[in-house]
C-alpha positions in Angstrom: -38.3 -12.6 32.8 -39.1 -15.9 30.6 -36.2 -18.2 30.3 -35.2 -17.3 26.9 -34.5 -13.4 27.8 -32.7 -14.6 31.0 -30.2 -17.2 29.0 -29.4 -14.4 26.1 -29.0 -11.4 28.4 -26.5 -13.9 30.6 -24.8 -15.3 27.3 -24.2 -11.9 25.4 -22.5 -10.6 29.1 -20.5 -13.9 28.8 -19.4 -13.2 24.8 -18.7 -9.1 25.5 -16.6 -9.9 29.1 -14.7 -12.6 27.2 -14.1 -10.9 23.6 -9.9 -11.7 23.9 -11.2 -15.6 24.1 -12.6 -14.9 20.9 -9.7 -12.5 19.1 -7.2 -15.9 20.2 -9.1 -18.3 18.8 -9.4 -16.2 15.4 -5.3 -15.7 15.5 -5.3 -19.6 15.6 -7.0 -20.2 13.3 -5.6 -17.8 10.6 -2.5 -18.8 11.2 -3.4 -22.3 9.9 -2.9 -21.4 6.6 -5.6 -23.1 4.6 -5.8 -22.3 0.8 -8.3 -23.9 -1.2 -6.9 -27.8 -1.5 -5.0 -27.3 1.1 -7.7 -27.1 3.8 -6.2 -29.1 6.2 -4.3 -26.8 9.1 -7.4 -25.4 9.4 -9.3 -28.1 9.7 -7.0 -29.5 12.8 -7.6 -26.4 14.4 -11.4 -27.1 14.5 -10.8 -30.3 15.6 -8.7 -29.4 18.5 -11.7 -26.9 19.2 -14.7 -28.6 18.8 -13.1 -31.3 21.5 -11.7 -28.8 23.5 -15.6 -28.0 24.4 -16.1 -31.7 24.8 -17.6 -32.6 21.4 -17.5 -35.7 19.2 -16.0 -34.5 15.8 -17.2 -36.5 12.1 -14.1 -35.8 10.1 -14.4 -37.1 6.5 -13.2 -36.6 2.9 -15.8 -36.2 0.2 -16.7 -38.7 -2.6 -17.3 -37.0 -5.3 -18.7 -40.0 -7.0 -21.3 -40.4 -4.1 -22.2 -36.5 -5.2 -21.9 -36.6 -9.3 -25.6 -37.3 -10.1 -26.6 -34.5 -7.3 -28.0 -31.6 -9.5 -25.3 -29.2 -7.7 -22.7 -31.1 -8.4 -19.8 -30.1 -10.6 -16.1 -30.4 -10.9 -14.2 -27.9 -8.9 -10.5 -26.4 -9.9 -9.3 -27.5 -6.7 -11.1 -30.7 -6.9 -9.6 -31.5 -10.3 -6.0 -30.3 -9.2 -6.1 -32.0 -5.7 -8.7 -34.4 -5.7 -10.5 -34.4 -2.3 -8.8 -37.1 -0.8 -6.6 -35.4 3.3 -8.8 -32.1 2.8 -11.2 -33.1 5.1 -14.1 -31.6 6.7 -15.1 -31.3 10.1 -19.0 -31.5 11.9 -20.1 -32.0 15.8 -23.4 -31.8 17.0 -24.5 -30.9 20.3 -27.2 -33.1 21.2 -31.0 -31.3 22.0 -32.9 -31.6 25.6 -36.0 -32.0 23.7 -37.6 -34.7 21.7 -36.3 -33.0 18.2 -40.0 -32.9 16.2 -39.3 -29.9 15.2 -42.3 -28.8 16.6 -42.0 -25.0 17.8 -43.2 -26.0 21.4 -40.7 -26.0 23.5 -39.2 -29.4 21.9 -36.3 -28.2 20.0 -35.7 -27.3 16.3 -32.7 -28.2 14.9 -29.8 -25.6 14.0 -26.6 -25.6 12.1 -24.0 -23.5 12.4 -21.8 -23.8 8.9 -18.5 -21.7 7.6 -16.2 -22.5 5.3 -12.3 -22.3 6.0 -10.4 -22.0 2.7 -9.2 -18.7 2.0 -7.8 -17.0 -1.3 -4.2 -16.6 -2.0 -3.1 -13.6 0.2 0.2 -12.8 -3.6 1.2 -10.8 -4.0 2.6 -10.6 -0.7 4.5 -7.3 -1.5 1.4 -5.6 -1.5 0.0 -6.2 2.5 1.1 -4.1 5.2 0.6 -6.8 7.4 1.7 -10.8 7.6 -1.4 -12.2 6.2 -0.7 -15.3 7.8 -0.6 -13.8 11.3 -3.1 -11.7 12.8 -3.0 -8.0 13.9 -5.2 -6.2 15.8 -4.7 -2.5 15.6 -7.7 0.5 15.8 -10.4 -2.3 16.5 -9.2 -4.2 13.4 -7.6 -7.6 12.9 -6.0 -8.1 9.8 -4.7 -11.4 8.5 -6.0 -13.7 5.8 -9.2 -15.1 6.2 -10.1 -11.9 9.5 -13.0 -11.5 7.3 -13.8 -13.7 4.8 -14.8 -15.7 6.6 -12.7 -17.2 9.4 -13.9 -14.6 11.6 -17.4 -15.6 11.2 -16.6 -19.6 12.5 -14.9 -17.8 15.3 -17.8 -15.9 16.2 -20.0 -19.0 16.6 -17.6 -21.0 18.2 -17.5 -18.3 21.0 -21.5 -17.9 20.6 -21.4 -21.7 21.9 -18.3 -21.4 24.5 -20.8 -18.9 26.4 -23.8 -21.2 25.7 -22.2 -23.6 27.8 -19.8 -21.6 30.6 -23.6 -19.7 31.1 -25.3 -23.5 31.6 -27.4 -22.9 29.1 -28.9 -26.5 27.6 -30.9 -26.2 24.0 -34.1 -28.0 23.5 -32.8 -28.8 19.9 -29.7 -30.1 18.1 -26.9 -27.9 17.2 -24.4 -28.5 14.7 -21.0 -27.1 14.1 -19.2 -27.8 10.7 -16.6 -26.3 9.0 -16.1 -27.3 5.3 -14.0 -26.7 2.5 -13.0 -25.0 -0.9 -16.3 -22.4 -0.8 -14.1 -20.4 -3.1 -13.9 -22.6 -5.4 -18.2 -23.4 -5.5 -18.5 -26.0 -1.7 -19.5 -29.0 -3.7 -17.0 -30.9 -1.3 -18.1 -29.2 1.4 -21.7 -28.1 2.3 -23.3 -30.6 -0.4 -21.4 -33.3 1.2 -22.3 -32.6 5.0 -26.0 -32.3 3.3 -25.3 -35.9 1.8 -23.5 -37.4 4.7 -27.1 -36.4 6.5 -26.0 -33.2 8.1 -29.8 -31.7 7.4 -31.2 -29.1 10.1 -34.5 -27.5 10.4 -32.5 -24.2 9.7 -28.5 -23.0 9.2 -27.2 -19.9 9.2 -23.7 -19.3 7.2 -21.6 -17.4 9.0 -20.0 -15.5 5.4 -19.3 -11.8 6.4 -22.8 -9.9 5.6 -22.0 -6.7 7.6 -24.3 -6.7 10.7 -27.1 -5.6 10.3 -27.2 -6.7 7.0 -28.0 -10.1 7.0 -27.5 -12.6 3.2 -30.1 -13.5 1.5 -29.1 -14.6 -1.9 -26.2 -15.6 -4.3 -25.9 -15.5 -7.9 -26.0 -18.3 -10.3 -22.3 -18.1 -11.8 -20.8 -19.8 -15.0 -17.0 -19.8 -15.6 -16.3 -20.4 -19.6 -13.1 -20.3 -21.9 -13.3 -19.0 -25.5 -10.6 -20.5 -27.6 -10.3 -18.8 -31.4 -7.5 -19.9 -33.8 -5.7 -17.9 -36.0 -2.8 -18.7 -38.8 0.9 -18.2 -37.0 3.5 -16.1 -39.4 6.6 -14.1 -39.4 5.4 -10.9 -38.7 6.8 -9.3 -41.3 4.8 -11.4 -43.7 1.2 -10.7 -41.6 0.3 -11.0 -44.8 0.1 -15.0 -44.5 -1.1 -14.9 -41.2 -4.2 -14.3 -39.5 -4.3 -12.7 -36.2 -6.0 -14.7 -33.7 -5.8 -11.9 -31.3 -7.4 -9.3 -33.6 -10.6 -12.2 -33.9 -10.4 -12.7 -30.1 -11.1 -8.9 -29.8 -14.4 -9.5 -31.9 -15.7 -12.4 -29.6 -15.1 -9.9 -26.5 -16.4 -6.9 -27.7 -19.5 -8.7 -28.7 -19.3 -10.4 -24.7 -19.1 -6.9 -23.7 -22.3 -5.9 -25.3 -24.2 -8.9 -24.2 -23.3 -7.7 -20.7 -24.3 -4.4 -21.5 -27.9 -5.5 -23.2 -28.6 -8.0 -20.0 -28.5 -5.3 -17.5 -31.4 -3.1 -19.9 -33.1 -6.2 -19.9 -33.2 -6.7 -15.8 -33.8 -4.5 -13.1 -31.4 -4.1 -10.7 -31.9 -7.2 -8.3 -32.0 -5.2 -4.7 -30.3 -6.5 -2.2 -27.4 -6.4 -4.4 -27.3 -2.1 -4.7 -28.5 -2.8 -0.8 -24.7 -4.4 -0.6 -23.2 -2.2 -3.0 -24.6 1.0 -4.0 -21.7 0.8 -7.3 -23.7 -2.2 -8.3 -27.2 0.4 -10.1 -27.0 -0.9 -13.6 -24.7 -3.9 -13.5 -26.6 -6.7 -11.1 -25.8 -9.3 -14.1 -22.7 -9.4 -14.9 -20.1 -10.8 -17.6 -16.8 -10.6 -17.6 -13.3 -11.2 -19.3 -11.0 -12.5 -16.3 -8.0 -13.7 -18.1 -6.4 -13.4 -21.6 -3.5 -15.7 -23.3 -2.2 -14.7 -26.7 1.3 -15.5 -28.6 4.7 -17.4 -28.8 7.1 -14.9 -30.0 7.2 -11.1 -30.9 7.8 -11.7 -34.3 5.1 -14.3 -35.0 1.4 -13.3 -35.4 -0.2 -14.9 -32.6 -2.1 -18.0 -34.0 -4.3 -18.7 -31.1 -5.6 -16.8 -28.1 -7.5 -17.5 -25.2 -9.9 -15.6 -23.2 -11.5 -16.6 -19.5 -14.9 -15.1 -18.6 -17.4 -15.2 -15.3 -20.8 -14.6 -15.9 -23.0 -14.3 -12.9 -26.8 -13.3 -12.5 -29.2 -12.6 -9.8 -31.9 -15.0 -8.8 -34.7 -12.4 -10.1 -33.9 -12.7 -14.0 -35.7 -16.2 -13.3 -32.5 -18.2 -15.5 -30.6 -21.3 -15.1 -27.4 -22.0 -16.2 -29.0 -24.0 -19.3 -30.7 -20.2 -20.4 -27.6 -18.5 -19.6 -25.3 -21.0 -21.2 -27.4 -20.6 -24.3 -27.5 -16.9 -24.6 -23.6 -17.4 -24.4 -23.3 -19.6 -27.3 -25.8 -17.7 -29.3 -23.8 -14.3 -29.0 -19.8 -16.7 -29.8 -22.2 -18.1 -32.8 -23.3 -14.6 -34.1 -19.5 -13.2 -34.2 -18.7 -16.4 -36.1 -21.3 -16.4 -38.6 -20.2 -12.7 -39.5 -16.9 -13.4 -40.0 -15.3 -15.3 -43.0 -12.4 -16.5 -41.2 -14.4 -17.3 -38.2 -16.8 -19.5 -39.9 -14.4 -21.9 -41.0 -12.5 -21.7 -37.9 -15.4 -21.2 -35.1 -14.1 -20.6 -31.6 -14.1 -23.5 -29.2 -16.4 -22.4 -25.9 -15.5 -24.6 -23.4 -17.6 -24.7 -19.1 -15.1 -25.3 -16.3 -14.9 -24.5 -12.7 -18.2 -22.8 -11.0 -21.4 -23.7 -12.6 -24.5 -23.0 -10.2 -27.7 -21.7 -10.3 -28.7 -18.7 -7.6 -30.4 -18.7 -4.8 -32.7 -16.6 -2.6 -33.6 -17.3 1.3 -37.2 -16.9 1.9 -37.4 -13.5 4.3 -40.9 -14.3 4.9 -40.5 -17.8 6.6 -39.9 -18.0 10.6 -36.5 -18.8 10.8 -36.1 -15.3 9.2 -38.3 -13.6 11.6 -35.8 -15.3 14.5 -32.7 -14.1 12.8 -33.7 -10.7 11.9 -34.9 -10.3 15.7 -32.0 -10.9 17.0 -29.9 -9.0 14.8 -31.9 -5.8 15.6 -31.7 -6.6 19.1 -27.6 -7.0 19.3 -26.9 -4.1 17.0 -29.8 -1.5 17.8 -30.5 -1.5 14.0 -32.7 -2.0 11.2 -32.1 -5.1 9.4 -31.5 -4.7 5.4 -31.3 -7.7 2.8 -27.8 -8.1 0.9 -26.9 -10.5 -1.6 -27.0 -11.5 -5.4 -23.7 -10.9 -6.5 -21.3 -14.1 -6.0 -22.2 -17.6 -5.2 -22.0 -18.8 -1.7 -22.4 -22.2 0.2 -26.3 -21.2 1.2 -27.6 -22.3 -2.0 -27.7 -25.7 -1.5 -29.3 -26.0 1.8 -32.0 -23.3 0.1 -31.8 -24.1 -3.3 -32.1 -28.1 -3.2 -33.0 -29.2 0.8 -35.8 -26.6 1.4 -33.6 -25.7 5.2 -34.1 -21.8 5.3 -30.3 -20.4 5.7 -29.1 -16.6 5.6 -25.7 -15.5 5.5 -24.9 -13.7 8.7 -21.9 -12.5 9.7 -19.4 -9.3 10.5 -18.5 -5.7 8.9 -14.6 -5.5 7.7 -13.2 -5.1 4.5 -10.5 -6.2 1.5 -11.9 -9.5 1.1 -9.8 -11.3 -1.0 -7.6 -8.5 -1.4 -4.7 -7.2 0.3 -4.5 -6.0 4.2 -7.5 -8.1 4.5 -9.6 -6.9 8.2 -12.2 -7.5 10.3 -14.2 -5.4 12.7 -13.2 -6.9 16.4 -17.0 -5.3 18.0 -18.9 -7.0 14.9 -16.8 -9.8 15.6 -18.5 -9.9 19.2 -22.0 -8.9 17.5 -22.0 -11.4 15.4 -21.2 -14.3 19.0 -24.4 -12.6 20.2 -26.7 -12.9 17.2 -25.3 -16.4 16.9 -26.2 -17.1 20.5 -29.3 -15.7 20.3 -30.5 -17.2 17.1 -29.6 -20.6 18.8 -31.7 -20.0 22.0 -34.7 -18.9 20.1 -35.0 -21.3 17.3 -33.6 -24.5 19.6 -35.5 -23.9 22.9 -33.8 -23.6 26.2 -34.2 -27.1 28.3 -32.2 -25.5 31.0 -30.4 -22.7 32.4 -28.3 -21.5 35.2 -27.7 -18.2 34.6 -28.8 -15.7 37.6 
């Protein structure tokens, strides 16, 4: 038995005998209640961790001015409401037996392990069955803020390295640990700053919830844009003077509505998108109205109203957010020019928030041969490819640093929606893929197991 097979058999007995270990730590750490500029709790929970197993943590706020020229930069919501000063995030490395050329020889490739620990706002409150900020286990379920999306996931590799080192087991190659912040909200304080502040392995793996076996391979570019369209205020019983912003809003949406429609005739369903959900045939590009906000009184017509929109597409319609932007414009343009009122008073489009272009991890390189591999191994199934739909934190280690990183992570459910949960025995998959993943792309130096 070669000493790769003899470290993971001994380190997946260690994750399965010591799964509780695990389910504590996760109760810890969604406790720390950590919405998106408020990262902070969660953060000291990490750090309490990381030197718990004897580890050095970096701690450090971002600078967004260090990051404004980077071509994935751009102003997040909590970024603009917070700043990013006391939201800090959190690296250690584990330091590599070999002599780190990245040679696969025995050496030691370099590894990061990355997740990200804000979570959405659990309101409305009235609608969970459980406290979202304390964790239940029940039928082979936690639920709690954050079970699955994705605090579970840093849990998992922090317990995939807790039996690295109780089963003696010494890496050829450096391993990182890092948790970051406000993913939700597009990472650029997060994973582009560990990039920048030099955190740059041979290969990462995210730990978002993909649903072992399924393993992430993509995220969409995504665009958030506000359409502002002025009317004339009035008493409404003299409409007659007015003009009804809310009537030419409807216009601008419809015709949003039909630009969504005509971009999924134009491109084929991107695939691992229906692999992730089958509801998704037909509508792998996607635009939509997320907010509307029309009107003063209900006996004035409304002289200005406002619409929000997402618009997010798949990496294999071959756009960046300069095509997509465009397109936009082009359709708000067309409702103007066809409209009297409208021409003389053209709706204001204005970019804020996310605004990335998407991403897709090469399945044909060797780290994906190493992840797949183990994945099959720990779950007894066939890997499939998921991904396509939202933007996620492995785009810029993909997209702009050429370091090959999947998404993997566990099965649950309710992301970002009430009664949040997690499966506890992918949970404890996803420690052994993790493990595993480490001991074949690293290189074992040494190990004691028997």
């Amino acid at each position: 038995m070669d000493e790769r097979r003899r470290a993971k058999e001994a380190v997946r007995t260690y994750v399965e005998d010591n799964r509780e270990g695990l389910i504590e730590f996760l109760s810890r750490l969604v406790a720390a209640e950590s919405l998106p500029g408020e990262e902070r709790p969660a953060q000291e929970v990490m750090v309490e961790r990381f030197e718990s197993l004897g580890l050095e943590p970096d701690v450090w706020d971002a600078d967004a001015e260090a990051l404004r020229d980077h071509p994935g930069f751009f102003e997040t919501t909590p970024y603009l409401e917070y700043g990013y000063e006391d939201r800090p995030n959190v690296a250690a490395t584990i330091p590599g037996a070999g002599d780190g050329d990245g040679d696969d020889d025995g050496d030691g490739r370099s590894l990061a392990f990355s997740g990200h620990v804000d979570v959405v706002t659990p309101e409305p409150l009235d609608a969970w069955t459980y406290d979202p900020w304390e964790a239940t286990v029940e039928d082979g379920r936690m639920y709690g803020r954050g079970t699955y999306d994705m605090k579970g996931g840093i849990a998992a590799w922090v317990h995939a390295v807790e039996a690295l080192r109780a089963c003696g087991v010494e890496l050829a190659g450096d391993l990182t640990l890092q948790t970051t912040i406000e993913e939700e909200a597009g990472g650029v304080g997060g994973v582009l700053s560990a990039l920048e502040r030099g955190y740059r392995p041979d290969a990462a793996v995210v730990a978002e919830p993909s649903g072992l076996p399924a393993v992430g391979v993509a995220s969409a570019g995504v665009l958030y844009f506000r359409v502002t369209v002025h009317g004339r205020a009035a008493h409404t019983a003299h409409k007659f003077l007015g003009v009804d912003a809310v009537g030419k809003a409807a216009t601008v949406y419809h015709a949003l509505e039909d630009l969504h429609r005509e971009r999924n005739e134009r491109y084929d369903d991107y695939p691992p998108a229906v692999n992730q959900y089958a509801e998704a045939a037909g509508s792998t590009t996607n635009l939509s109205v997320t907010s509307f906000d029309a009107g003063t009184w209900t006996s004035t017509v409304p002289g200005k109203a406002t619409m929000e929109f997402r618009i997010g597409w798949p990496p294999s319609t071959g756009e960046d957010r300069e095509d997509v932007r465009e397109e936009v414009l082009d359709t708000v343009r067309s409702v103007a020019d066809d409209d009297e009122w409208l021409r003389e008073h053209p709706p204001e489009v204005e970019w804020f928030g996310w605004s990335t272009d998407p991403h897709e991890f090469d399945v044909d390189s060797a780290f994906a041969d190493v992840v797949f591999d183990n994945a099959e191994a720990v779950t007894g199934r066939e890997v499939r490819y998921r991904g396509g739909l939202g933007g996620n934190d492995e785009r810029f280690y993909n997209r702009y640093y050429d370091v090959p990183t999947p998404s993997v992570g566990p099965t649950g459910g309710n992301g970002h929606g009430p009664d949040e949960y997690v499966d506890v025995d992918s949970l404890v998959e996803t420690a052994k893929v993790m493990a595993g993943v480490a001991v074949d792309w690293c290189g074992v130096a040494d190990v004691d197991a028997d």
